[in-house]
VEXMITI-463821 format. One line per field, with one value per residue (C-alpha): residue in three letters; chain; x, y, z. Coordinates in nm, 2 decimals. Layout:
N
res [ala; ...] $
chain [A; ...] $
east [X; ...] $
north [Y; ...] $
up [Z; ...] $
// end
This chain:
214
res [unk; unk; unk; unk; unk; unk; unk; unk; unk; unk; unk; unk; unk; unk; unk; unk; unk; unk; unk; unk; unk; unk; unk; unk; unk; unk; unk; unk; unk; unk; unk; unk; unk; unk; unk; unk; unk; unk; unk; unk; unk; unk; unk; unk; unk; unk; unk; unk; unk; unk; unk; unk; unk; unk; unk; unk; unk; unk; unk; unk; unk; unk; unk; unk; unk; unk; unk; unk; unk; unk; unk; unk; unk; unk; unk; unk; unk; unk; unk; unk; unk; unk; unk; unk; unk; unk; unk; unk; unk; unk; unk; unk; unk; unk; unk; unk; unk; unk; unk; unk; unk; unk; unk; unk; unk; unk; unk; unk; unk; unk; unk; unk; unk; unk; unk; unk; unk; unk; unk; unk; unk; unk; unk; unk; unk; unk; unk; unk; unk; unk; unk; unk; unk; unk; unk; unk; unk; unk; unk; unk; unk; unk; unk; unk; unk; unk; unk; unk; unk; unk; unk; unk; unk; unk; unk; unk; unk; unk; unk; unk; unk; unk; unk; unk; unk; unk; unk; unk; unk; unk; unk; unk; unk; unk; unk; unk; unk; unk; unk; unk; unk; unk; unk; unk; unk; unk; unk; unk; unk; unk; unk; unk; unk; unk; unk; unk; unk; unk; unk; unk; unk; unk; unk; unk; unk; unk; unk; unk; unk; unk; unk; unk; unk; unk] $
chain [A; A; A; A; A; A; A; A; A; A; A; A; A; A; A; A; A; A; A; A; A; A; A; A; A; A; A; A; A; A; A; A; A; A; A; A; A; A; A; A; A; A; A; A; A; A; A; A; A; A; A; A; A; A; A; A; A; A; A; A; A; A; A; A; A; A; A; A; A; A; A; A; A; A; A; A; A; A; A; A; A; A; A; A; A; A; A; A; A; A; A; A; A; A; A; A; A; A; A; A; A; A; A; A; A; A; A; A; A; A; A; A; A; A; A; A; A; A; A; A; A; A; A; A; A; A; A; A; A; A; A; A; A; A; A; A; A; A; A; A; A; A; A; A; A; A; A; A; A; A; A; A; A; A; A; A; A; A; A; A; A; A; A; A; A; A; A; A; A; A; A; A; A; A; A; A; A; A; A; A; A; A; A; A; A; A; A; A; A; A; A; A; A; A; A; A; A; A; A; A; A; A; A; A; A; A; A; A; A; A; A; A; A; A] $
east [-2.53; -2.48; -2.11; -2.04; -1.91; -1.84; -1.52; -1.72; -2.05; -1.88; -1.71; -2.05; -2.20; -1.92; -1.89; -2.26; -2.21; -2.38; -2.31; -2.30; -2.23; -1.95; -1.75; -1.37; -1.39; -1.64; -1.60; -1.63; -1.80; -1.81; -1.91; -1.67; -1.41; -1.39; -1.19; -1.04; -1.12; -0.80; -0.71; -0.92; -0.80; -0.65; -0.79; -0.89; -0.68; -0.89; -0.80; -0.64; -0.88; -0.65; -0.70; -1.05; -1.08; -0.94; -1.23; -1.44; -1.73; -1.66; -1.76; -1.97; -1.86; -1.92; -2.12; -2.30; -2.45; -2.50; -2.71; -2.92; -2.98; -3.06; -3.32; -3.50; -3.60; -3.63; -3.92; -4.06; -4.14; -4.28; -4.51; -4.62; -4.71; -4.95; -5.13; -5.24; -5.46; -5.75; -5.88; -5.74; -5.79; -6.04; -5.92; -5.99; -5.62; -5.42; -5.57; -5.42; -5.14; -5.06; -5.11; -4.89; -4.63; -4.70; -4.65; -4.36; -4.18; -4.26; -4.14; -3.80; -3.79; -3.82; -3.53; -3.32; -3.40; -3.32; -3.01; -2.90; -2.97; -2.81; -2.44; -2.51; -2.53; -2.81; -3.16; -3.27; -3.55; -3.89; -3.94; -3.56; -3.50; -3.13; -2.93; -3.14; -3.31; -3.06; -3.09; -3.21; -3.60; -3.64; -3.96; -3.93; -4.18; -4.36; -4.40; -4.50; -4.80; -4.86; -4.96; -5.15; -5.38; -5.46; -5.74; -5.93; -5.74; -5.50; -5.39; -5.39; -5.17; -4.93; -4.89; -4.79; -4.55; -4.34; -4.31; -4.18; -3.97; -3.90; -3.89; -3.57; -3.40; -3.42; -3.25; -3.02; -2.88; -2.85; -2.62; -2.42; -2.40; -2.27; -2.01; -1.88; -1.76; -2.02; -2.26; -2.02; -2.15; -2.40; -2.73; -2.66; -2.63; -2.94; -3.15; -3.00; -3.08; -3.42; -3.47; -3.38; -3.58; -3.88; -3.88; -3.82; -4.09; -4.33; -4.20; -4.31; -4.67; -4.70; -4.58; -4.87; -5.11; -5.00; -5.01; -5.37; -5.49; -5.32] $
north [1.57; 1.48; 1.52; 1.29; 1.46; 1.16; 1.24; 1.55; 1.36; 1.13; 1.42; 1.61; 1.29; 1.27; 1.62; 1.62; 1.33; 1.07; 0.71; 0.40; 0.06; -0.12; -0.39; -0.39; -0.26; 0.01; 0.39; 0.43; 0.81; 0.88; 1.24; 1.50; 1.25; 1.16; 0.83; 0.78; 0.43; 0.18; -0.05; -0.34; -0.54; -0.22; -0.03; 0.35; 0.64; 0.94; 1.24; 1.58; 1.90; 1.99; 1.72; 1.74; 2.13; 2.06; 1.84; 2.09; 2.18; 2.37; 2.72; 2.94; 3.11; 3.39; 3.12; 3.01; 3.41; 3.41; 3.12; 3.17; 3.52; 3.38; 3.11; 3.37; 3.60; 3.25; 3.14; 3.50; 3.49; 3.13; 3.26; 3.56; 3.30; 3.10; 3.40; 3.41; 3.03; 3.10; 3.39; 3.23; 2.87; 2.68; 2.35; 2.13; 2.01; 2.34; 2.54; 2.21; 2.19; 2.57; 2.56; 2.28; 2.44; 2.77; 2.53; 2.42; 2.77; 2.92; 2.66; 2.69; 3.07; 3.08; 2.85; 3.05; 3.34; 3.22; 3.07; 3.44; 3.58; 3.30; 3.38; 3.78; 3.81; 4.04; 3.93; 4.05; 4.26; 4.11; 4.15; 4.27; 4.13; 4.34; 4.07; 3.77; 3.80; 3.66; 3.30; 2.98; 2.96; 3.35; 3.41; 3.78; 4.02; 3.96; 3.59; 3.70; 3.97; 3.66; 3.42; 3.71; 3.78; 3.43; 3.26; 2.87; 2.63; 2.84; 2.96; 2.65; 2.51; 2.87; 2.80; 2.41; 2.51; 2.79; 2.67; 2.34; 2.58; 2.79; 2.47; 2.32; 2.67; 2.61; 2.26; 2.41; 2.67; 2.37; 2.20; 2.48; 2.53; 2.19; 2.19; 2.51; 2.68; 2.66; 2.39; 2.23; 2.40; 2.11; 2.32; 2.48; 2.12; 1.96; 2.29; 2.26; 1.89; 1.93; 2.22; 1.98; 1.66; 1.89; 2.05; 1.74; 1.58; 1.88; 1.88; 1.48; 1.59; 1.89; 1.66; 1.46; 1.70; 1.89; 1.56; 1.47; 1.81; 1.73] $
up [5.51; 5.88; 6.00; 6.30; 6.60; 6.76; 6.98; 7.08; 7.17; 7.39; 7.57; 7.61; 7.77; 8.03; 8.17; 8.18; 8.42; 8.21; 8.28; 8.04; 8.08; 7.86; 7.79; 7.76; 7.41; 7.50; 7.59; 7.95; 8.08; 8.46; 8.60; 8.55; 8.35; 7.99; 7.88; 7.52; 7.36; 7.34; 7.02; 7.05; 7.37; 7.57; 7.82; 7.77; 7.84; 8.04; 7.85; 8.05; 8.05; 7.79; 7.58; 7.67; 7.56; 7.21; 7.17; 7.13; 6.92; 6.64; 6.66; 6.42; 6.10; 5.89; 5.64; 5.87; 6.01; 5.65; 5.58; 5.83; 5.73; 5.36; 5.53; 5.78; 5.41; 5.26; 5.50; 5.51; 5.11; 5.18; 5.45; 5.19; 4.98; 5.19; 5.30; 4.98; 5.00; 5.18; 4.97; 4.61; 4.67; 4.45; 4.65; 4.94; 4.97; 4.93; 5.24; 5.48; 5.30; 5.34; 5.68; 5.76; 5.61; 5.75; 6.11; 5.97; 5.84; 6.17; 6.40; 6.15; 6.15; 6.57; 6.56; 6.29; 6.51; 6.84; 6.70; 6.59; 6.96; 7.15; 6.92; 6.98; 6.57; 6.43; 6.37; 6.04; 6.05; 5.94; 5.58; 5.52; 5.19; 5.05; 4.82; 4.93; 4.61; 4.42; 4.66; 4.48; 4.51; 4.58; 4.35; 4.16; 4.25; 3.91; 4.00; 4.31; 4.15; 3.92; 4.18; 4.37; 4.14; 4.01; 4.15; 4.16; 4.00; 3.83; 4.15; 4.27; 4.00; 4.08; 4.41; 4.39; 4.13; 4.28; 4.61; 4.51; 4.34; 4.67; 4.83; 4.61; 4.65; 5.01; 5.00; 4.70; 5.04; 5.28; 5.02; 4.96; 5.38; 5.43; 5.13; 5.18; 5.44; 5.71; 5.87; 6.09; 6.44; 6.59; 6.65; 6.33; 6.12; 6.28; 6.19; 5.86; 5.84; 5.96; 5.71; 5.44; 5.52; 5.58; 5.24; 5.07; 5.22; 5.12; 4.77; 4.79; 4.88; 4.62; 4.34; 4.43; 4.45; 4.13; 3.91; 4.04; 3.88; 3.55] $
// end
């Protein structure tokens, strides 16, 4: 889901004042200057702040506020749900899986946080929930009672199930990000990226787990 930014990288690593080495055919940065790559054979042209400016990173949208709005509630249910392994747990392998992914949603909901604060967009309260029901993966308060009140290996089974159920609802949002109307700002698509190679490699581990206690 990755959407190069090449043009942009390149200027980033010359106003920075980054240095590379090339050959004829390469792009050539120096401090405070940003050259264009020629066809094959030509020499570069360095580009005019102007030019430079248009290069731009894409800023922020609407979709974007949104998602990570939808992801903050989205990690916030997940967290509910492992607070419930140590007391309901009849397994060995569900307490360290729970807390690597409470390590995981954490780190991701600090990030989704500090992303909101740095763009002056509001930060959610803790446990603010409104429409984000309705987002893929969002388990229903019954689900919710139902996996609170089981215990041993039923709970075990319970929890395995629904959060690779949360955890495909999550990667369901990243997909819709990225093929909308949103995902385009840099910090934004790496979080989103990261979001989505973390779940699916969690998802990997609870399909393990789940078919070893069939």
């Amino acid at each position: 889901m990755n959407r190069p930014l090449i043009g942009v990288i390149a200027v980033l690593a010359a106003l920075a004042g980054c240095s590379a080495e090339a050959d004829e055919n390469s792009s050539l940065t120096e401090p405070g200057r940003t050259v264009q790559l020629g066809p094959p054979g030509e020499s570069g042209r360095e580009l005019t702040p102007d030019e430079v400016a248009k290069l731009s990173y894409p800023e922020h949208t609407d979709a974007d506020v949104e998602f990570v709005h939808g992801m903050i509630a989205h990690h916030e249910q997940a967290l509910q749900m492992t607070s419930l392994v140590e007391e309901r747990s009849g397994s060995e392998d569900i307490p360290q899986l729970a807390l690597r992914l409470e390590v995981s949603q954490q780190d991701e909901l600090a990030q989704l946080n500090r992303w909101l604060e740095a763009r002056d967009e509001p930060v959610p309260l803790a446990g603010a929930r409104h429409h984000h029901d309705l987002m893929p993966g969002m388990l229903s308060d019954d689900q919710l009672t139902e996996l609170a009140t089981a215990s041993g290996v039923e709970f075990d089974r319970l929890f395995l199930e629904y959060m690779i159920f949360h955890h495909e609802g999550a990667i369901a949002m990243v997909d819709m990000l990225v093929t909308g109307e949103g995902g385009q700002e840099p910090e934004l698509n790496q979080l989103a990226n990261h979001i989505d190679s973390d779940q699916r490699v969690e998802i990997s581990r609870m399909k393990r787990l789940l078919a070893e206690m069939a």
